[in-house]
N, C-alpha and C positions, 0 to 999 in steps of 0.2 A: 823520839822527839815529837810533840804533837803539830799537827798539822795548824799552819796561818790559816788566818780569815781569807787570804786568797788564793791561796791552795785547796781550800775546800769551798770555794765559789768556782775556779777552775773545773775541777773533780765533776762538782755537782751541773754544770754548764756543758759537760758533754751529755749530759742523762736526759737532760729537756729541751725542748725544740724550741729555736730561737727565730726573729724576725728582725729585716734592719728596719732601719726609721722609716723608710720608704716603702717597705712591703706594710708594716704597721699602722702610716699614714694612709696607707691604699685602702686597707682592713676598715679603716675607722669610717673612712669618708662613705664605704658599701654596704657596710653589713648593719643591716637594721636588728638583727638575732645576737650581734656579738654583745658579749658582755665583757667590760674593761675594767679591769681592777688597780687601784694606786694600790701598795701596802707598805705608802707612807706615814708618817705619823699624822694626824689631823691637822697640826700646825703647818708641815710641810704640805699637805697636800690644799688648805688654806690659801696658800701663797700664790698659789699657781697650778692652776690643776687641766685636765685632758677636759672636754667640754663631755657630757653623759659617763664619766667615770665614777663610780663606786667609793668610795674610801673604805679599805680595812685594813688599818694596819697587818702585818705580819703576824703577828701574834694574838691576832683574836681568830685568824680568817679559818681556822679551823669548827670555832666555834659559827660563825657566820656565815660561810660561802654557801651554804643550803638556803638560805634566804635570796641569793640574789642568781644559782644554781641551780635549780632543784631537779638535773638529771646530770646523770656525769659525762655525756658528748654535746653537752652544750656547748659553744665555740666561746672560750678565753682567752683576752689577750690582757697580760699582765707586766707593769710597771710599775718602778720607784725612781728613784732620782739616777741611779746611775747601773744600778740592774744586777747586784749583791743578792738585796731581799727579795727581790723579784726572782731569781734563780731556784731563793732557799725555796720561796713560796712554792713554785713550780713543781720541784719535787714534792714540799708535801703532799699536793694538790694530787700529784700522780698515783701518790701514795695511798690517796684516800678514794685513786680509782678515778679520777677526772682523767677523761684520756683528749682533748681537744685543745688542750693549753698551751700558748705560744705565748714568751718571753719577749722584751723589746729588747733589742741590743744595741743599747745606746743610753745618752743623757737624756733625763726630760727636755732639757731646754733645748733638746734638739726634736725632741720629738713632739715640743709646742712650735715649735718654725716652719716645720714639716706641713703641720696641718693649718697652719696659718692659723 
């Protein structure tokens, strides 16, 4: 039987290191070095976005995160709207050897209230 979209969001969320809205609102407010990634779609991330956040959807970010990366222990902290794609992304990122990347584990619209 193949595996749901949330069984392999599960799966892949024990393999990458995850933050709540509060340690990631803590993150945003200090660190001048971090680099924050939506890998919303431009529309979504249009609507409402983290204030100095990136846009790359998911599906280019392999093509792009060397642009806004360009060593792999640079400190990532990665969101989407509810933290699916953010999960996937996290592994690829792992995958390709970024070893500093931390997930939000939460809703954006929690993680815009957070930081006011």
């Amino acid at each position: 039987m193949p595996t749901s979209f949330i069984e392999l969001i599960e799966a892949q969320k024990r393999t990458v290191s995850t933050c709540s809205i509060e340690e990631a609102a803590g993150r945003i407010a200090d660190a001048a070095d971090l680099t924050i990634i939506d890998v919303r779609e431009p529309a979504e991330f249009q609507g409402a976005s983290v204030p100095s956040a990136v846009n790359i959807p998911r599906g280019f970010l392999e093509f792009k995160i060397a642009e806004v990366c360009p060593t792999a222990d640079h400190p990532i902290l990665i969101h989407c709207k509810s933290g699916g794609r953010a999960v996937l992304a996290a592994k690829t990122l792992a995958d390709m050897g970024y070893s500093n990347v931390k997930v939000v584990d939460g809703l954006i619209e929690e993680l815009l209230a957070a930081i006011g």
